[in-house]
Backbone as ProteinMPNN parsed JSONL, in Angstrom:
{"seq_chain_A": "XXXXXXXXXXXXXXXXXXXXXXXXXXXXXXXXXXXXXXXXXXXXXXXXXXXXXXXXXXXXXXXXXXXXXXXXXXXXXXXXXXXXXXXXXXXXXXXXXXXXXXXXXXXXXXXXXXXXXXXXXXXXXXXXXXXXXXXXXXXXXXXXXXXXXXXXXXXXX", "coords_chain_A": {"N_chain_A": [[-76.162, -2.245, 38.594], [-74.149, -0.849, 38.054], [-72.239, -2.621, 38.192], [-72.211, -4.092, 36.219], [-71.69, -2.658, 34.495], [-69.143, -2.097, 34.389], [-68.158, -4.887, 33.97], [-69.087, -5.224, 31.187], [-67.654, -3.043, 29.753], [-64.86, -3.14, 29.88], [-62.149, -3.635, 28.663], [-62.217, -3.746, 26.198], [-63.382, -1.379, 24.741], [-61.248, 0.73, 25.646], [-58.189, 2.649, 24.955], [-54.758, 1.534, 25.349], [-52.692, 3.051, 27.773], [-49.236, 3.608, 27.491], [-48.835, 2.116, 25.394], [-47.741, 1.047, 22.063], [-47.739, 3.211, 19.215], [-46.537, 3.245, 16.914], [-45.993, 1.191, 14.525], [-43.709, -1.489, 13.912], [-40.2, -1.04, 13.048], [-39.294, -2.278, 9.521], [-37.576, -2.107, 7.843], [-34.493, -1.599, 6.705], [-31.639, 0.147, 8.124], [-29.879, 1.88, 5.52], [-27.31, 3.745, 5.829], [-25.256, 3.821, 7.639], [-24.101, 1.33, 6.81], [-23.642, 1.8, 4.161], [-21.762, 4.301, 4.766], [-19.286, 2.613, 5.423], [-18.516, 1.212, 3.787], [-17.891, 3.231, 1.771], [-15.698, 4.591, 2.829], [-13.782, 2.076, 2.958], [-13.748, 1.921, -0.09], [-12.145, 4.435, -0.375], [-10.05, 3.661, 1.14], [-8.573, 1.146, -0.109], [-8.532, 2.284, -2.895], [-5.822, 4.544, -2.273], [-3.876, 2.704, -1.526], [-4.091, 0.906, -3.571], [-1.832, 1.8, -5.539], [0.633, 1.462, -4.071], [0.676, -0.98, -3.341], [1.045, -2.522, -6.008], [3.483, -2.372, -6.673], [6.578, -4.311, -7.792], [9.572, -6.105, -8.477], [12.299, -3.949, -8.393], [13.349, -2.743, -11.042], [15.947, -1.927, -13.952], [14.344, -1.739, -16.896], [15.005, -2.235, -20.299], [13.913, -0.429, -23.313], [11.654, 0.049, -25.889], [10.315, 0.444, -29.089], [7.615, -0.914, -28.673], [4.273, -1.62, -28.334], [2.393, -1.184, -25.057], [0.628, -4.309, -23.166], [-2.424, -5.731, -22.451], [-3.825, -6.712, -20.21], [-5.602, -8.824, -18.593], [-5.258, -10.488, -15.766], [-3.374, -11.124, -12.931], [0.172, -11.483, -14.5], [1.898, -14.077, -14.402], [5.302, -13.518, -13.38], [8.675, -14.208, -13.735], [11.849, -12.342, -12.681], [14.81, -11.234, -13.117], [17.203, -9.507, -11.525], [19.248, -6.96, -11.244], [22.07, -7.839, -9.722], [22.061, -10.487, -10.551], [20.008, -12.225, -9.17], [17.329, -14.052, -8.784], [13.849, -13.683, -8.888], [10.355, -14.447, -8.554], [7.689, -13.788, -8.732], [7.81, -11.26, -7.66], [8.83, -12.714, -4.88], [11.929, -13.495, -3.748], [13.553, -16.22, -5.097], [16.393, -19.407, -5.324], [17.912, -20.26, -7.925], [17.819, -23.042, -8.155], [15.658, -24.102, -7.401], [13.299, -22.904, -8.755], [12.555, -24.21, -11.186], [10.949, -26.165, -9.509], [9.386, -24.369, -8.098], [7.74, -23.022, -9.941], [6.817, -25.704, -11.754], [4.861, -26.348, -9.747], [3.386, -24.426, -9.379], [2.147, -24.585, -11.644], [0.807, -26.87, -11.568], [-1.001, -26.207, -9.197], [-2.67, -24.571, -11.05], [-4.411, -26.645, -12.425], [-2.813, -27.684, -14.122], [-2.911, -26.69, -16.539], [-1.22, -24.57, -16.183], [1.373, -24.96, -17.79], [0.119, -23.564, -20.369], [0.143, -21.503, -20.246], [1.28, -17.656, -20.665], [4.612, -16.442, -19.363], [5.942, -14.257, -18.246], [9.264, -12.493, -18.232], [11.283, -10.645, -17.192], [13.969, -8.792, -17.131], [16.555, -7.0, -15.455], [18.266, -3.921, -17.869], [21.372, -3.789, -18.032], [22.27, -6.564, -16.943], [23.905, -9.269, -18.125], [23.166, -11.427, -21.366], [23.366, -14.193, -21.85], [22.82, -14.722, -19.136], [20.039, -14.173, -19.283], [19.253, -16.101, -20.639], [20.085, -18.21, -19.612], [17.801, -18.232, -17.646], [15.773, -18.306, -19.329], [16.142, -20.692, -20.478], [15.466, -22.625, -17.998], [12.85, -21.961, -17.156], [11.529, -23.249, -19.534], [12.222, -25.81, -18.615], [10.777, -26.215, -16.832], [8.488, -26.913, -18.513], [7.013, -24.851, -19.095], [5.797, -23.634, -22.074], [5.425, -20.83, -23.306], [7.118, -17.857, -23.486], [7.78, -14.981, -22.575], [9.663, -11.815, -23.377], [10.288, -8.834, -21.066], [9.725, -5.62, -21.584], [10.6, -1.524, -21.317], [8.209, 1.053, -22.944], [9.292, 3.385, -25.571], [10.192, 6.725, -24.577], [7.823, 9.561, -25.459], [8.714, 11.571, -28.08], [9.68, 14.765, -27.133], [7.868, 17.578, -26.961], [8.361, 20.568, -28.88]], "CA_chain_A": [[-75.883, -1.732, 37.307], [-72.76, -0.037, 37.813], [-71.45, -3.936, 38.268], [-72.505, -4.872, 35.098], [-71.248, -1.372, 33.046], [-68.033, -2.102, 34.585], [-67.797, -5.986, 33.405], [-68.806, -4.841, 29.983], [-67.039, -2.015, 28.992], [-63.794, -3.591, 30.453], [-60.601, -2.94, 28.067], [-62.539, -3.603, 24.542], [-63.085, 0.018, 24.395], [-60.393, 1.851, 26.036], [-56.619, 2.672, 24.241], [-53.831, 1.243, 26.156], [-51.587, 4.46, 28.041], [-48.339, 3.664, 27.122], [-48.651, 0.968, 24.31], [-46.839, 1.356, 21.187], [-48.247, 3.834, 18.647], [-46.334, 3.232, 15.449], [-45.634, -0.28, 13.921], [-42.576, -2.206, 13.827], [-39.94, -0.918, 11.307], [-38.953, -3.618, 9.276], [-36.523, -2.229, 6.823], [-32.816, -1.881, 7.355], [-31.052, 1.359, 7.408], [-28.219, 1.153, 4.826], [-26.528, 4.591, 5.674], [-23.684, 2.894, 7.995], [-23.82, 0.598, 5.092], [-22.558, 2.845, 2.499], [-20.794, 5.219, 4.913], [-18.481, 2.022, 5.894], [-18.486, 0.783, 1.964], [-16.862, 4.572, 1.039], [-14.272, 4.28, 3.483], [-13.298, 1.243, 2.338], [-13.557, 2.07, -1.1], [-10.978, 5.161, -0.28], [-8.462, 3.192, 1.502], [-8.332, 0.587, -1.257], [-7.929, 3.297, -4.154], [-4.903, 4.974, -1.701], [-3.008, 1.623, -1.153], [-3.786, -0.045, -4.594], [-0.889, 1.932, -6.117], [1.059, 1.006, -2.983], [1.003, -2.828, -3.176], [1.051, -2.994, -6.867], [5.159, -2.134, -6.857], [7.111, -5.162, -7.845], [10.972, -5.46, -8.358], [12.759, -2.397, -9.277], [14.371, -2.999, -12.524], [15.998, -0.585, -15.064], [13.648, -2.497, -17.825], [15.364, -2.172, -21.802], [13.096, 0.345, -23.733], [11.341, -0.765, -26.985], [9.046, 0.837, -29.471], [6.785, -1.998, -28.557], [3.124, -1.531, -27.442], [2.234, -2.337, -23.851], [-0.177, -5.703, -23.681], [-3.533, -5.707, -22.209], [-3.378, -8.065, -19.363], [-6.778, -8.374, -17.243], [-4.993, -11.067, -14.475], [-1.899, -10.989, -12.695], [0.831, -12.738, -14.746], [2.757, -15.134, -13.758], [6.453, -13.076, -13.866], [10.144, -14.261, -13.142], [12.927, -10.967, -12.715], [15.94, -11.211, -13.161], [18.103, -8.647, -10.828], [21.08, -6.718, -11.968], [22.887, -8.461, -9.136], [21.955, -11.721, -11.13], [19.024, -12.557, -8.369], [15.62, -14.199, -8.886], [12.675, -13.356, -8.012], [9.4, -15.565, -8.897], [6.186, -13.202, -8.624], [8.207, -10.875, -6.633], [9.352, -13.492, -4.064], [13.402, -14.284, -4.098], [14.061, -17.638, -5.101], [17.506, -19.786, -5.794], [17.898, -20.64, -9.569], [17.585, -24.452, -8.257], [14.215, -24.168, -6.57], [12.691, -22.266, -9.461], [11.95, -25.098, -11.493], [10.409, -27.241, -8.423], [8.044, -24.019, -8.117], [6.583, -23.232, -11.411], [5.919, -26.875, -11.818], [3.729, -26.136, -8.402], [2.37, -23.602, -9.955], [1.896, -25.666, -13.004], [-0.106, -27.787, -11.128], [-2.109, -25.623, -8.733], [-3.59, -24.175, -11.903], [-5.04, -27.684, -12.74], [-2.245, -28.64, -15.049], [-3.049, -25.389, -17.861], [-0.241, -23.755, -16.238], [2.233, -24.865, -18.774], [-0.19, -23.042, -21.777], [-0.178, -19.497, -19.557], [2.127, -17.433, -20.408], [4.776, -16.615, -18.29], [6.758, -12.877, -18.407], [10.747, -12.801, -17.679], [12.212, -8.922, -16.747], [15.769, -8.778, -16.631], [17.179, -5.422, -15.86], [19.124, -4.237, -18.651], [22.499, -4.242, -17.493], [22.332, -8.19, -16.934], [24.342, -10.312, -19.148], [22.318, -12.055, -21.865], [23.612, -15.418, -21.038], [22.371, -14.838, -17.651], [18.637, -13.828, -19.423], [18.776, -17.417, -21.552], [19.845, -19.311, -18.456], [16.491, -18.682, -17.287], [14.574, -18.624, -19.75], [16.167, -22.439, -20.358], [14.914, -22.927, -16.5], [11.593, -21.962, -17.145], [10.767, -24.081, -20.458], [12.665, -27.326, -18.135], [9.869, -26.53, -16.267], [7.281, -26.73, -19.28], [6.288, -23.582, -19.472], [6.563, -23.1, -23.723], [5.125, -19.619, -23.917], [7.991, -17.237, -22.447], [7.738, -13.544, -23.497], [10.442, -11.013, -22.634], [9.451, -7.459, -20.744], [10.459, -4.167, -21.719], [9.749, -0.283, -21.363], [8.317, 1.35, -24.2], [9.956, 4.12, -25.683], [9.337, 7.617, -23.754], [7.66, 9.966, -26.398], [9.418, 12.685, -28.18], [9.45, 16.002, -25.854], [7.252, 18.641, -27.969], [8.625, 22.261, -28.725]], "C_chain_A": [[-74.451, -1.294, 37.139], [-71.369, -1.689, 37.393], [-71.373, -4.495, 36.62], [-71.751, -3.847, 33.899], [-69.652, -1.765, 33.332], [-67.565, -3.574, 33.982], [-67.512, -6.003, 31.854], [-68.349, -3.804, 29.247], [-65.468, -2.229, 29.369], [-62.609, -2.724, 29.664], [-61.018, -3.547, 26.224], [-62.572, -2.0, 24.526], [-62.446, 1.27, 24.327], [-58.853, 1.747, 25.168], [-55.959, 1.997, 25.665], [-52.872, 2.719, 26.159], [-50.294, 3.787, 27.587], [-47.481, 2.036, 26.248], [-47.561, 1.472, 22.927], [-47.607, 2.061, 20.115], [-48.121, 4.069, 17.36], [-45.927, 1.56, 15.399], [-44.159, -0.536, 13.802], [-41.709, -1.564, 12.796], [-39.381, -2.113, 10.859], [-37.922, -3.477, 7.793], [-35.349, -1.54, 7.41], [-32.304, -0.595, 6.869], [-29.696, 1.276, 6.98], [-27.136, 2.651, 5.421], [-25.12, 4.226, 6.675], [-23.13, 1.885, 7.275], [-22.449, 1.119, 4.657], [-21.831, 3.774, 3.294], [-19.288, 4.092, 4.898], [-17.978, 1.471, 4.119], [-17.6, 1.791, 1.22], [-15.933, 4.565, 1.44], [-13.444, 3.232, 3.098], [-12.731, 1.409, 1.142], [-12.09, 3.276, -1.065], [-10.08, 4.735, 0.73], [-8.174, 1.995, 0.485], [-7.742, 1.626, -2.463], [-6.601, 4.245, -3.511], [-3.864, 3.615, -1.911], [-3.015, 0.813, -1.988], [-2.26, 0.558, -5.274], [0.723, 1.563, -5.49], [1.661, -0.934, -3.039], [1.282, -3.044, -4.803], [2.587, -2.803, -7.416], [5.839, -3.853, -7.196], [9.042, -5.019, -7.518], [11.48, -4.304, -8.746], [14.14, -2.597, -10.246], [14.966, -1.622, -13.503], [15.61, -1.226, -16.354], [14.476, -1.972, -19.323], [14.017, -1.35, -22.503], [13.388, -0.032, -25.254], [10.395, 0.692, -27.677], [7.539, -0.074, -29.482], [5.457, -1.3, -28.114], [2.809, -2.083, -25.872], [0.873, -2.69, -24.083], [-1.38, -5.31, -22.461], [-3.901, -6.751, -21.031], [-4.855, -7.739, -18.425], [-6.47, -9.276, -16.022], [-3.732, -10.863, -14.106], [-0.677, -11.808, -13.364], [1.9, -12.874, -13.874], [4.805, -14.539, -14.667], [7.751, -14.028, -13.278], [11.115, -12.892, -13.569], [14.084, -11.66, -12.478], [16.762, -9.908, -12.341], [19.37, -7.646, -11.576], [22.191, -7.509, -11.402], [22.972, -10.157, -9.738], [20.345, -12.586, -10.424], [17.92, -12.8, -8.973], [14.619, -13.901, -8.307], [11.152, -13.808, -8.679], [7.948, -14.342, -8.421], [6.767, -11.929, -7.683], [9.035, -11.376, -5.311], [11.118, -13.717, -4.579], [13.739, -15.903, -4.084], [15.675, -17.887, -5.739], [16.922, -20.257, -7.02], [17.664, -22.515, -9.69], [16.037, -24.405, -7.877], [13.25, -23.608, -7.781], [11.75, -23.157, -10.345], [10.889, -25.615, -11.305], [8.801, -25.867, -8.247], [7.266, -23.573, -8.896], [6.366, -24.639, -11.784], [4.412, -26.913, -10.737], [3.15, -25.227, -8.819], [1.668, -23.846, -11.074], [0.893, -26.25, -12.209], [-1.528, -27.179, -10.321], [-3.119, -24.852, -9.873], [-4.259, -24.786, -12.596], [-4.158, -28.38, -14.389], [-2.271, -27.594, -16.485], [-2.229, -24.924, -17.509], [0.914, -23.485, -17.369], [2.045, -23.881, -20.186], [0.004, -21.589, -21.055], [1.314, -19.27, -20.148], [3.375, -16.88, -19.2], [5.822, -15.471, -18.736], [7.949, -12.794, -17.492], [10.942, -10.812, -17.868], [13.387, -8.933, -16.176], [16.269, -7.345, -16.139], [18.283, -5.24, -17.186], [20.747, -4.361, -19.005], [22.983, -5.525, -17.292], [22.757, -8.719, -18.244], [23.484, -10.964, -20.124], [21.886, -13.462, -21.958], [22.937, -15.61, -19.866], [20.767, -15.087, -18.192], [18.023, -15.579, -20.031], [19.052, -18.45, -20.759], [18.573, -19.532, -17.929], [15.441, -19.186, -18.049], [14.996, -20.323, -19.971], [15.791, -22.814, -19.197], [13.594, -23.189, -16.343], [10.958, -22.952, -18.413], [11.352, -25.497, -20.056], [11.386, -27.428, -17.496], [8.188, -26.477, -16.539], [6.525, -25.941, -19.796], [6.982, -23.55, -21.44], [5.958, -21.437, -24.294], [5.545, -18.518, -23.342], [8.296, -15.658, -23.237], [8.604, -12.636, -22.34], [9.755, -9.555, -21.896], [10.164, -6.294, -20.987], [9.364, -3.023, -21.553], [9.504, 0.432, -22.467], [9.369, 2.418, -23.843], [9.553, 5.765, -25.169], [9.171, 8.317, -25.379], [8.623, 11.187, -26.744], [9.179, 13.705, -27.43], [8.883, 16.5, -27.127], [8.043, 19.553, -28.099], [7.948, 23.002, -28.478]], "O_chain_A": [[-73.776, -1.437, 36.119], [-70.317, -1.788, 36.762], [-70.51, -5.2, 36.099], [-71.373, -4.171, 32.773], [-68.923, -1.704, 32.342], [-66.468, -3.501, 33.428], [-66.516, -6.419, 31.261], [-68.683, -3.701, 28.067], [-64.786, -1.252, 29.06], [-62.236, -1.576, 29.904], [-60.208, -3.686, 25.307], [-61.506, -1.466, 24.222], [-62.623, 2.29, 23.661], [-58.504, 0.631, 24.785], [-56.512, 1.96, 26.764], [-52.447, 3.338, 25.184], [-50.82, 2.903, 26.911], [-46.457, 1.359, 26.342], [-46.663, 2.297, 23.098], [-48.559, 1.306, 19.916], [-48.897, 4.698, 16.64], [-45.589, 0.93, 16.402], [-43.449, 0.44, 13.56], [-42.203, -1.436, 11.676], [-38.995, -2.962, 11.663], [-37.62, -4.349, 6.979], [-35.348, -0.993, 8.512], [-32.381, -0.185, 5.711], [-28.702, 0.86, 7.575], [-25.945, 2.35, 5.34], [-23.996, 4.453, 6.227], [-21.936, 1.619, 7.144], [-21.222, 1.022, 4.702], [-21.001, 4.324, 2.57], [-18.25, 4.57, 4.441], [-16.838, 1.581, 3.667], [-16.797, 1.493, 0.335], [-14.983, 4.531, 0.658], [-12.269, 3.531, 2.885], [-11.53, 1.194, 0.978], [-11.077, 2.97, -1.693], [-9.3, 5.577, 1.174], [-6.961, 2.072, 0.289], [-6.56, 1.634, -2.806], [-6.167, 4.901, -4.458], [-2.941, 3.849, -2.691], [-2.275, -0.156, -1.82], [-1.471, -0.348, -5.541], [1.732, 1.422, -6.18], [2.649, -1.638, -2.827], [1.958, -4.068, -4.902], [2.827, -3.1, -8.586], [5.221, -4.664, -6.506], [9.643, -4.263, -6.754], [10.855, -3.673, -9.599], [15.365, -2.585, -10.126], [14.385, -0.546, -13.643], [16.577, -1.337, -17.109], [14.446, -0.745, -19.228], [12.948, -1.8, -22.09], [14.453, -0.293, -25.813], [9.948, 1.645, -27.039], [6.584, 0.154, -30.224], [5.637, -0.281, -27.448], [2.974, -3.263, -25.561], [0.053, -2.054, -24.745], [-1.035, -4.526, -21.577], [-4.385, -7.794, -21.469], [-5.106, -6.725, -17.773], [-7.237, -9.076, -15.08], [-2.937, -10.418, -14.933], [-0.448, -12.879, -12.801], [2.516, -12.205, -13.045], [5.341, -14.862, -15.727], [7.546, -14.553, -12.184], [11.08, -12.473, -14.726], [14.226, -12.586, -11.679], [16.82, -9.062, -13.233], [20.213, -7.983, -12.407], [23.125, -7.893, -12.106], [23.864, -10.921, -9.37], [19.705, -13.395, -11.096], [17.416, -11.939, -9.693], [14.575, -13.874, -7.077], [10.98, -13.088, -9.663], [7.415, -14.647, -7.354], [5.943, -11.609, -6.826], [9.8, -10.604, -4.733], [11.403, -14.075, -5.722], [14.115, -16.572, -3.122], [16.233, -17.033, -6.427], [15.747, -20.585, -7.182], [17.444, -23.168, -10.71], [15.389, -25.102, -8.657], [12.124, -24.076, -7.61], [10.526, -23.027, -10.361], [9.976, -25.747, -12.121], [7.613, -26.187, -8.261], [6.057, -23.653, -8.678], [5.271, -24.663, -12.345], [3.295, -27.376, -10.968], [1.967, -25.276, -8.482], [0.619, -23.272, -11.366], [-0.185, -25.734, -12.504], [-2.695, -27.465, -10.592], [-4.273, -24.575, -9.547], [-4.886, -24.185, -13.469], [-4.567, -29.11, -15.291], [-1.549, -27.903, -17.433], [-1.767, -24.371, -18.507], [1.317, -22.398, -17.78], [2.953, -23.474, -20.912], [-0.063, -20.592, -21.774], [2.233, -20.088, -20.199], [2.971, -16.935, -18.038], [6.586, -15.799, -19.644], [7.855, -12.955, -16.275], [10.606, -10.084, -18.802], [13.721, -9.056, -14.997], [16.191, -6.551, -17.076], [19.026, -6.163, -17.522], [21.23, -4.897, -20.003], [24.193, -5.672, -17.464], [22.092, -8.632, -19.276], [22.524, -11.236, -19.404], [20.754, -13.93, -22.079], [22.47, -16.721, -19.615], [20.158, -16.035, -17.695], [16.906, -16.085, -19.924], [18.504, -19.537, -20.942], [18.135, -20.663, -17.72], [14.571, -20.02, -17.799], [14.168, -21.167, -19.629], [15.71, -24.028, -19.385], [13.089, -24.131, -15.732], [9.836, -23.411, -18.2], [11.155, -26.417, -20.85], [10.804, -28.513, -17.503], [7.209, -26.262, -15.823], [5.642, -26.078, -20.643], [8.134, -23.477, -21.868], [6.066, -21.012, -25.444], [4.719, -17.929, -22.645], [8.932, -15.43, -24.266], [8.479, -12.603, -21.115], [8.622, -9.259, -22.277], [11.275, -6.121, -20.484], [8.134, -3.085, -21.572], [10.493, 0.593, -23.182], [10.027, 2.594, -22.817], [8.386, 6.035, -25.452], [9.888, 7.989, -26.324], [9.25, 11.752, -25.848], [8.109, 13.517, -26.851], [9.235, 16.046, -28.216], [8.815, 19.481, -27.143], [8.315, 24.176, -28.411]]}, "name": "protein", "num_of_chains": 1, "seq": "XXXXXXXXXXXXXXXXXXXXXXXXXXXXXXXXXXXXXXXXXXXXXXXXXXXXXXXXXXXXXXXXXXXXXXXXXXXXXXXXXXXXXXXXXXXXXXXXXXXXXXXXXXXXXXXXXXXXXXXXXXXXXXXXXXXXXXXXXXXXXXXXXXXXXXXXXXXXX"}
């Protein structure tokens, strides 16, 4: 008898000692997630004002409105020293051409309808400002808008 209690009561009835007692988890903990996502987010908002510097011009002041721009345009600067500079980059006044056509093109050929924003400092000759802009409409561009600073507001009393 004892042979037989022992065959059938085997390991259907008993727990396993050191089995597993809770179930699998099967969802994903986001909190290194989002701690690594915030960090991010605050070194981006530190270093966007950082990278977004261009040339340093003394820009002509307008009562103009400033324009609403949601992509980066496509600028050429003019220097006081006379110097170009193509998105920021320094280019020669011969090469300039050769790369807004390339940029003409990498934009599938619409480049020519974009406009395309010239910043002279205002000290620069005006001759110097219409050399380019004749540079830039050799190189198709026909929609060439000048840049200025508005006007600062009156001081209060």
């Amino acid at each position: 008898m004892a042979m037989a209690a022992g065959a059938s009561g085997g390991s259907g009835g008993r727990r396993r000692r050191g089995g597993r007692k809770h179930r699998p988890m099967s969802e994903i903990n986001m909190t290194p997630f989002i701690d690594v996502m915030l960090v991010l987010l605050i070194i981006f908002m530190v270093a966007a004002p950082l990278i977004a510097t261009g040339v340093p011009l003394d820009l002509p002041q307008t009562k103009a409105a400033p324009l609403n721009i949601d992509k980066q345009p496509l600028t050429v600067s003019v220097e006081k020293n006379g110097q170009l500079s193509l998105m920021g980059v320094l280019v020669a006044p011969e090469e300039l051409t050769a790369k807004l056509a390339a940029i003409s093109k990498t934009n599938g050929g619409a480049g020519t309808d974009e406009r395309i924003y010239v910043r002279a400092d205002k000290a620069i000759n005006y001759g110097r400002v219409a050399e380019v802009m004749g540079i830039i409409t050799a190189a198709g561009y026909r929609k060439v808008a000048l840049v200025n600073e508005p006007d600062a507001p009156p001081a209060k009393k």
